[in-house]
Each structure stands twice: as C-alpha cells, then as structure tokens.
C-alpha positions as semicolon CSV with decimal commas, in nm:
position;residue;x (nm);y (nm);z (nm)
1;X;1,190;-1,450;0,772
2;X;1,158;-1,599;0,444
3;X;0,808;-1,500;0,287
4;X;0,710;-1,877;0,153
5;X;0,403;-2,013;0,021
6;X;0,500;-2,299;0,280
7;X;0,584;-2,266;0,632
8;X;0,949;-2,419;0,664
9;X;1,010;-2,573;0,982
10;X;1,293;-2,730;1,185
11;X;1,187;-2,972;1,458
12;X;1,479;-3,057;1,716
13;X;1,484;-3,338;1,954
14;X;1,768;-3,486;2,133
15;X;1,627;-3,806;2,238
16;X;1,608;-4,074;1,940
17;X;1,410;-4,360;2,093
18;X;1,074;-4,460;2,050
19;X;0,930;-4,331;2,358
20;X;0,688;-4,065;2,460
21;X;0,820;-3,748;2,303
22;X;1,025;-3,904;1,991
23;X;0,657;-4,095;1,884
24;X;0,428;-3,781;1,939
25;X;0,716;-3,625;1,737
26;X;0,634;-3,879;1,432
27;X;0,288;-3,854;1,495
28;X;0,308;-3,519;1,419
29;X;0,511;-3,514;1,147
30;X;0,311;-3,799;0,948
31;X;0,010;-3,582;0,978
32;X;0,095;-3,261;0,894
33;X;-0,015;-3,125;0,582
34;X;0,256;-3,101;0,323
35;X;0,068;-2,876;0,156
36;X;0,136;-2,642;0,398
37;X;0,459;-2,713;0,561
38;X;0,786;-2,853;0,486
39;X;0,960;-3,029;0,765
40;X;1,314;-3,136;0,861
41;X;1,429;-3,294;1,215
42;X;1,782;-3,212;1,407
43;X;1,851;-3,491;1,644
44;X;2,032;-3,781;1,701
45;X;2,143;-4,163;1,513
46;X;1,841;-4,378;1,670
47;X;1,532;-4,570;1,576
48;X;1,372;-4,194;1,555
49;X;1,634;-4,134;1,274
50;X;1,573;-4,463;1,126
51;X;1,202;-4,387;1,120
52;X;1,187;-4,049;1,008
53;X;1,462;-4,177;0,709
54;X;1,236;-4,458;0,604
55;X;0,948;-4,182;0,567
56;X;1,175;-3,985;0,371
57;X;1,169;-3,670;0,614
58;X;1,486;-3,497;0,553
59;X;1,689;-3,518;0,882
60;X;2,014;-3,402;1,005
61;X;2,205;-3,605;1,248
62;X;2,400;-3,411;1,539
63;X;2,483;-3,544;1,881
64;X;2,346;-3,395;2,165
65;X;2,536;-3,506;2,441
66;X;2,458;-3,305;2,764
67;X;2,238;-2,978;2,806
68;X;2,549;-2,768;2,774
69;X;2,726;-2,927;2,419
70;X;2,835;-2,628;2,248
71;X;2,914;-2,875;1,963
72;X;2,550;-2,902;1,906
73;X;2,482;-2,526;1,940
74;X;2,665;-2,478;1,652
75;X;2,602;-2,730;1,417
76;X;2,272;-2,649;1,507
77;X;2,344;-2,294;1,429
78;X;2,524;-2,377;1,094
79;X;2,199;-2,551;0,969
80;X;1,987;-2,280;1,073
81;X;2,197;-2,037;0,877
82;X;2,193;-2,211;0,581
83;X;1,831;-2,315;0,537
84;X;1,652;-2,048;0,701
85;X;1,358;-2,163;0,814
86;X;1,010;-2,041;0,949
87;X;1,035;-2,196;1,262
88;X;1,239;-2,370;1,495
89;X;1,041;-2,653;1,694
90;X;1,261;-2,750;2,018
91;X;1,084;-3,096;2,204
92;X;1,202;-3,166;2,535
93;X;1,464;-2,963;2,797
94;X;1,803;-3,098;2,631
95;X;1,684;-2,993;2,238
96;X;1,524;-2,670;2,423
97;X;1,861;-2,518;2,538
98;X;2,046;-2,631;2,238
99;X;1,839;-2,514;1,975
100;X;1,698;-2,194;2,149
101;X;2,058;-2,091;2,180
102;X;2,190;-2,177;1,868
103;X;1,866;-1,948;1,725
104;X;1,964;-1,649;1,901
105;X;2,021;-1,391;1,677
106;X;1,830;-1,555;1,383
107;X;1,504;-1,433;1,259
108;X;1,339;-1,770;1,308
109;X;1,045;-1,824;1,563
110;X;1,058;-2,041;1,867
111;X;0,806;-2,304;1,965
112;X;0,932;-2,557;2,276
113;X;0,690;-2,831;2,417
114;X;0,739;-2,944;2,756
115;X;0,718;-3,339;2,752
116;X;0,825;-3,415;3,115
117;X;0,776;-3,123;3,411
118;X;0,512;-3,166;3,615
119;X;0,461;-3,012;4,006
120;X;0,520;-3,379;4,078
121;X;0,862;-3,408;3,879
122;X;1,184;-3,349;4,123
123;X;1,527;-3,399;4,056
124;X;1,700;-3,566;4,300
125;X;1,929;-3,270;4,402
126;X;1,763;-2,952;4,464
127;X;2,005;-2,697;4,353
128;X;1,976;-2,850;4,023
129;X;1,660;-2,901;3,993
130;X;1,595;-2,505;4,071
131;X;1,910;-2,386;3,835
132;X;1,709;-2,614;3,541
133;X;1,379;-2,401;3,608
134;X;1,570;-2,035;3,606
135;X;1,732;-2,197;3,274
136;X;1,372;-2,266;3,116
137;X;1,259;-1,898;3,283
138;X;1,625;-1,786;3,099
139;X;1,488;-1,958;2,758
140;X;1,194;-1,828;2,758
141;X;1,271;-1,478;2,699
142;X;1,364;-1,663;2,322
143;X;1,085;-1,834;2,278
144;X;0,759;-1,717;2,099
145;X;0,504;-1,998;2,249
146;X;0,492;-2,321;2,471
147;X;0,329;-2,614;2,402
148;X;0,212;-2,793;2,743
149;X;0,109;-3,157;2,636
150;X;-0,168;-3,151;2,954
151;X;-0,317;-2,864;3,170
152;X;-0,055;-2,992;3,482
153;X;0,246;-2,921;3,243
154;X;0,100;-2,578;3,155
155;X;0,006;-2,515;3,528
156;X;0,371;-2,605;3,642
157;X;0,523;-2,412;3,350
158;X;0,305;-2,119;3,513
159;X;0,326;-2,159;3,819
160;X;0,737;-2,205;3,839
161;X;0,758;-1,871;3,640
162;X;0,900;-1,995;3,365
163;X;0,610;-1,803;3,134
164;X;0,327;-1,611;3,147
165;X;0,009;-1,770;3,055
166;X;-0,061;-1,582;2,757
167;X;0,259;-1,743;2,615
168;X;0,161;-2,136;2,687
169;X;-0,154;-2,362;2,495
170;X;-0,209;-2,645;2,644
171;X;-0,233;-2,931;2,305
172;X;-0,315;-3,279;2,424
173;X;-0,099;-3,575;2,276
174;X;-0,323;-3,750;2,040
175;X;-0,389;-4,122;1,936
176;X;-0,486;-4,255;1,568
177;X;-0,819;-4,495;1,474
178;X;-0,828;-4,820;1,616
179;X;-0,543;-5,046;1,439
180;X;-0,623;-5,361;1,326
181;X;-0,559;-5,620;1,552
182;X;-0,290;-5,861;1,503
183;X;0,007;-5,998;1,658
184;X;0,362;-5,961;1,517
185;X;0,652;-6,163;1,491
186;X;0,838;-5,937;1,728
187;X;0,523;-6,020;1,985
188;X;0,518;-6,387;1,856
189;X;0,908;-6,396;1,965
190;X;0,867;-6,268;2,302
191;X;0,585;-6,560;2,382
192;X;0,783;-6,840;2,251
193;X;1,087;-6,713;2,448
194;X;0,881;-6,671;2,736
195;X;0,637;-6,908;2,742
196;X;0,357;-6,700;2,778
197;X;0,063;-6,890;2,757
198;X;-0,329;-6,786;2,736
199;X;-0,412;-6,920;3,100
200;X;-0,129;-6,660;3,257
201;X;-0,264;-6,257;3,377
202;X;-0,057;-6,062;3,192
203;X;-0,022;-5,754;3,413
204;X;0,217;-5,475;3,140
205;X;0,372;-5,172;3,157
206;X;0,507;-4,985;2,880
207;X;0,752;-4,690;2,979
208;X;1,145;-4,589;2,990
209;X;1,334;-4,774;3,291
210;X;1,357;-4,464;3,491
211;X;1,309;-4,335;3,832
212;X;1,009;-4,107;3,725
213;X;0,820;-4,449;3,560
214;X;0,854;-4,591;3,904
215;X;0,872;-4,953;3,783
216;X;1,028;-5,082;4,154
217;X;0,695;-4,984;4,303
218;X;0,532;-5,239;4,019
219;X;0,761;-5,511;4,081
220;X;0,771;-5,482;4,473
221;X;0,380;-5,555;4,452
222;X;0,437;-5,899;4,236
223;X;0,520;-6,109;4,557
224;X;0,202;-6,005;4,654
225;X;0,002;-6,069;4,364
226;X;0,136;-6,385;4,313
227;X;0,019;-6,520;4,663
228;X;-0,337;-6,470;4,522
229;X;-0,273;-6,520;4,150
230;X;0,008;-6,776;4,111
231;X;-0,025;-6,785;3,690
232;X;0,018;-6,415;3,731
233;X;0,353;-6,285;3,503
234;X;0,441;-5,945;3,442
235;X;0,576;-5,782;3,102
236;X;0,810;-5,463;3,149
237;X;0,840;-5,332;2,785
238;X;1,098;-5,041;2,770
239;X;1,460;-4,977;2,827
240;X;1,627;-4,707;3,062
241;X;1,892;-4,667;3,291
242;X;1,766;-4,870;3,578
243;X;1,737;-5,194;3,362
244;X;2,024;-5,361;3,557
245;X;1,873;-5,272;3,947
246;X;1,541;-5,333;3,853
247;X;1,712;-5,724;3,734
248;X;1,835;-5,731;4,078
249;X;1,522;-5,636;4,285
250;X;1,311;-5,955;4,070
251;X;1,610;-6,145;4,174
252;X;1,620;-6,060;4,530
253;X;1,227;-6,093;4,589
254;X;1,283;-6,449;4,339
255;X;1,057;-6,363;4,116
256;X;1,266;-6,399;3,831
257;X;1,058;-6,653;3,652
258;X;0,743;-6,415;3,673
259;X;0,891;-6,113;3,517
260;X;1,000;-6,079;3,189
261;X;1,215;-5,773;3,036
262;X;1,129;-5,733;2,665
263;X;1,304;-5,414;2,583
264;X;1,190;-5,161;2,356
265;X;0,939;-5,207;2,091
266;X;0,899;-5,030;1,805
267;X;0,531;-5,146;1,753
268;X;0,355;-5,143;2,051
269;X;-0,002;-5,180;1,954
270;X;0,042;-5,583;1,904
271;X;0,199;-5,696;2,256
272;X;-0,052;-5,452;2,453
273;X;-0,290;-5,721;2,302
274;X;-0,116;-5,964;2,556
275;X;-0,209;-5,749;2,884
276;X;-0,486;-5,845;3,065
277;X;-0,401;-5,550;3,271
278;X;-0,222;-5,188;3,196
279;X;-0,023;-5,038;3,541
280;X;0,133;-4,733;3,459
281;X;0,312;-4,627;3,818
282;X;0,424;-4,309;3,754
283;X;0,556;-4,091;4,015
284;X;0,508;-3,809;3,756
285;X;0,393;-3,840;3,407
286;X;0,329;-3,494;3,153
287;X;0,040;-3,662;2,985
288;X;0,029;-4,083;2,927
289;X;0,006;-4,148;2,591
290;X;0,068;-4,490;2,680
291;X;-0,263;-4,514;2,878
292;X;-0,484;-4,431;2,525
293;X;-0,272;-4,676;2,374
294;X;-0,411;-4,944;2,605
295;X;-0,737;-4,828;2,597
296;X;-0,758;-4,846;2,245
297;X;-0,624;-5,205;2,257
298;X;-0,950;-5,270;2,507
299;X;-0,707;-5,299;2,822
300;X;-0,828;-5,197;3,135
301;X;-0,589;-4,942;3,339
302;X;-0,461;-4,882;3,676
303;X;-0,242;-4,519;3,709
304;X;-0,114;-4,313;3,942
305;X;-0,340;-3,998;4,007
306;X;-0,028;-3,766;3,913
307;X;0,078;-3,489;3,629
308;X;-0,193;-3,553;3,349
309;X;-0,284;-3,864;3,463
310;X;-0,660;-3,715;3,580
311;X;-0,727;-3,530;3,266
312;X;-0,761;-3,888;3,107
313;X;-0,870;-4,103;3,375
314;X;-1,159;-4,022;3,601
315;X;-1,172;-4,299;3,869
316;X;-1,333;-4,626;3,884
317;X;-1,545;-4,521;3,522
318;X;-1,288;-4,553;3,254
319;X;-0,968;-4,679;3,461
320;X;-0,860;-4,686;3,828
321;X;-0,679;-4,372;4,001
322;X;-0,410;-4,478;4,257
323;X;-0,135;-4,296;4,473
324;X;0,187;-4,349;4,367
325;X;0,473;-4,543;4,540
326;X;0,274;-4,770;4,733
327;X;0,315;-5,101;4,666
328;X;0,086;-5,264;4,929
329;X;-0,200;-5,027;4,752
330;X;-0,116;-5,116;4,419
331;X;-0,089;-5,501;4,499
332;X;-0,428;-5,543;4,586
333;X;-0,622;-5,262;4,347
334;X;-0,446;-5,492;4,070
335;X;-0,614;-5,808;4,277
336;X;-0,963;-5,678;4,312
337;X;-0,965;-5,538;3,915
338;X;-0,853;-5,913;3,806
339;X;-1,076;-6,103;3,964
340;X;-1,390;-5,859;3,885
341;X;-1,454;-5,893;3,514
342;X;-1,777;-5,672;3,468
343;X;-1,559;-5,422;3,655
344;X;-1,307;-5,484;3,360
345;X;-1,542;-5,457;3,116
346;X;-1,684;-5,156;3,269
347;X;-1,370;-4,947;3,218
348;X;-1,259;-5,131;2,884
349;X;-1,620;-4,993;2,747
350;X;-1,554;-4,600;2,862
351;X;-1,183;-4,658;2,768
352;X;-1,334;-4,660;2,410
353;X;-1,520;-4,344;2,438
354;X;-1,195;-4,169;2,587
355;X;-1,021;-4,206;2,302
356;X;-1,218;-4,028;2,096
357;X;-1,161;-3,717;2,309
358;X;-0,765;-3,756;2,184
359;X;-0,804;-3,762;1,779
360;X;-0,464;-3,693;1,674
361;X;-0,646;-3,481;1,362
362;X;-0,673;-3,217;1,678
363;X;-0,330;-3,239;1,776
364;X;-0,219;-3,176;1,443
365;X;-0,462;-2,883;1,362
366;X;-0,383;-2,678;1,678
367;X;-0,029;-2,733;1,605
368;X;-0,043;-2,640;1,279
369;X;-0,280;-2,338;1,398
370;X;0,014;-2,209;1,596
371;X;0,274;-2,236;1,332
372;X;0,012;-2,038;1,101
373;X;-0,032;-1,735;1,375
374;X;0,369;-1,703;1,432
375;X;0,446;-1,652;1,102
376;X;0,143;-1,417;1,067
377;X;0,337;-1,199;1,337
C-alpha cells in the first residue's frame, strides 16, 4: 500500500442509473473532502457516468454484464494494477463480486456496502437465492469492512453469516439542507403532457419498476381510491423491468387515464413538489432514501413497515406504517390520510425534524472515518 498524504480510492458500481445506490454514491463523492482523498469510479456508460464526468471525477467505463463477467474482473484488475490505490469501494452485489475478485492478490483494502438485502428480500428461486448468500459469506473472507446502510441490512448481513459483527457499521444514507423550491422544465413537461392540474391528489411514488418496489400492489388500490376520490391521479416516477406489465395491469383495471408513467428523473426534488401524497410499497427496502426526500419536500408518507423502513418512520407521528402487499389496506390508509389534513400536517411537521437525524455531513464523516482506520492498519 502506497504511503500517500491522500487516501486514493476506487469506488465500483455496476449499476449507472440514478437510483438508490448510484445517488448515495454521488452524494458521497461530492462531499468528501479532497483534501483528504482522491477518488475515481469503475462502472458503467449511464447518467451516473454522465454525472460523475460533468463533476470532473475521473471515471473508468467497463461493462458489467452479469455477476460472473470475467471481462470485468480483469479490466477491473488491469486498473487496479496500474493505479494502486488505498482502497477499493465495491457498492452493491454485482460490483461486490467483480471487484473483490479482481482485488485478490492486491494489497488494496476492501470496503462493500450492502444497498439491497434485507430478511425481507427473497429471490424468487431458492437455490439461488441461498448460492448468492454463501457467495457474499465466500467474499467476505476479502473484505476488510461492511457498510450496512440501516440496522436491518446489518442484522441480515449477521444473521445469514455472511460476517461477523465486528466486521459490519451500520452508516445511514444521508439527505442534504432543504433545496430551494422550484419547479423545472422537466416537471413543467410532465404537467402539460399530462394535464395535471392543482384540483387533482397527486398520490407518487418514486422507485425502480421492480418486483421488490411492489408498484402492482399501488396500482391495484387506485380502483379503489378513485371510487372515493374521482380527481385522484397517480405519478409512477422510475423505470425497471416491469414497466411493460405494470402498462398492462392500469389497462386491464382501465385506469389508464389516472396513471401516468414519467420515467426516470434525474432531479427529483421538483416533481415530489407535485405529491400530495408519498406511497412507497416496498416489499423490502435496505433503507428509503426516497422517504427523506419527501419529507424534506413537506410530503406526508405512507410505507411499508419492512427492511429500514421503521428506523425512519415511527407510526402515525412522522408518516404511516403499513403491511406490505395488501392492496385493500393500502387503498383506504391512503383514503383516511387524504381527507384528514391536520393528520397531514401532523406528519409533514415531524417529517421536518426527521431529517435532521440524516445530515449527509454524518454519512460522509463515518465514511471517511473508516477509510482513515483501514489504512491506519
């Protein structure tokens, strides 16, 4: 290991969207101190690329195509050999194979933070889902510390034997200061095209299109809403490999004209501003970054009492705790929040006061706190 007056390090990410783990990524990269680090990022062509290029981050761009792409091992490797750095910084389970592998042998230290596995979070086939948590247990015999982004990750990551406890620290996801408020063109766009107008309940979600974000059990509840709130329209923003059933479910319950599908937005601060309410459905969910983000945009919340959920939300004070997959449940806990405005305001008010118990100055400095003690080692 290279004795620097900055620590070098090499974050690795295979997934270059804008989503959970690729923007607590940037977050943490435009707040480290460059005084003390210099940073580079392995990953992917995406808007993650395009955003880390447009900050000037150096980046190198190598496909990671499955769990398995020996491709990326050794690029990966090649990189490593040349530059040499402090520490390797692996986010999520694809990056985490490919870079702890293509480190082997290297005297660079290992830091991987779990995004996604909670005790709620299955795969749909069993075997693999227990061959991926002997991989991590595999892995971890080449990694120096874990980063659990909520006490459920950590607890799984524990509890599944995949490390010991003394080899995990649990660092919340944090959130910056208030942002102005405004509304952007991209937001502007999406009204227009919509016709989204100030009388409608904007009920929003914010999330990939996935099977985990359980956005069917959101969408089977609209027939219901509806009956009670007819100007009621809900606003999926996200994109995800269930885009095209999901289209087919709002057509089948004809609810087409009540459901819009925005995408993904880079900026996510000015259509939140739209919501009247925030549903996040989750069947499990590492932390819900999304959830601060609404809070901070004074939007009261209705979750799922999974993953790290509870560690943000305590129920009925600063947002409403539901059990997930039931869309009868969620239907009319969306009901009795929208047509109870003190209750709004009541959880819009303590929403403020949770975000200041998620500074993203705190994520940063116990990050940077753990980079410090590896090297020391």
């Amino acid at each position: 290991m290279n004795n620097k007056a900055k620590i070098n390090i090499f974050f690795c990410i295979a997934d270059s969207s804008l989503t959970g783990a690729p923007r607590h990524l940037l977050s943490l990269i435009d707040n480290l101190s460059r005084k003390d680090f210099t940073v580079s990022v392995i990953l992917p062509q995406g808007p993650l690329a395009d955003e880390l290029k447009d900050r000037k981050v150096n980046t190198f761009l190598v496909p990671m195509k499955t769990k398995s792409d020996m491709s990326a091992v050794n690029a990966i490797k090649k990189l490593l050999r040349k530059y040499d750095p402090d520490i390797v910084h692996a986010h999520g389970s694809r990056a985490g194979l490919i870079a702890r592998i293509a480190a082997q042998g290297l005297p660079i230290k290992i830091v991987y933070t779990e995004h996604t596995r909670t005790p709620q979070f299955k795969l749909a086939n069993p075997v693999l889902d227990w061959t991926h948590i002997k991989a991590r247990a595999m892995l971890d015999k080449w990694t120096d510390m874990n980063i659990a982004v909520s006490k459920s990750v950590a607890d799984f990551l524990v509890k599944s034997r995949i490390t010991k406890p003394h080899k995990v620290k649990v660092i919340y996801n944090g959130i910056e200061a208030k942002p102005k408020d405004h509304i952007d063109k991209i937001t502007l766009d999406i009204i227009n095209q919509h016709s989204l107008r100030k009388r409608d309940v904007i009920i929003g979600t914010i999330g990939s299109l996935n099977i985990q974000k359980d956005t069917v059990t959101l969408i089977k509840a609209m027939p219901r809403i509806l009956k009670t709130l007819p100007q009621a329209r809900l606003v999926l923003v996200g994109a995800g490999p269930l885009k095209h059933s999901l289209g087919k479910l709002v057509n089948k319950l004809k609810i087409s004209d009540k459901v819009v599908f925005v995408g993904s937005i880079k900026d996510i601060s000015s259509i939140l501003q739209l919501f009247t309410v925030f549903v996040l459905p989750s069947r499990s969910e590492a932390f819900g970054i999304s959830i601060l983000e609404a809070m901070r945009a004074n939007v009261p919340v209705i979750a799922t009492r999974v993953g790290g959920i509870p560690e943000i939300i305590t129920n009925n004070q600063n947002g409403i705790l539901i059990e997930p997959g039931n869309f009868k449940l969620l239907a009319s806990t969306i009901i009795k929040l929208l047509n109870n405005k003190k209750f709004q305001n009541k959880l819009i008010k303590n929403g403020n006061e949770t975000i200041k118990k998620f500074p993203i100055a705190k994520m940063v400095k116990e990050t940077s706190k753990v980079y410090k003690e590896l090297v020391k080692k």
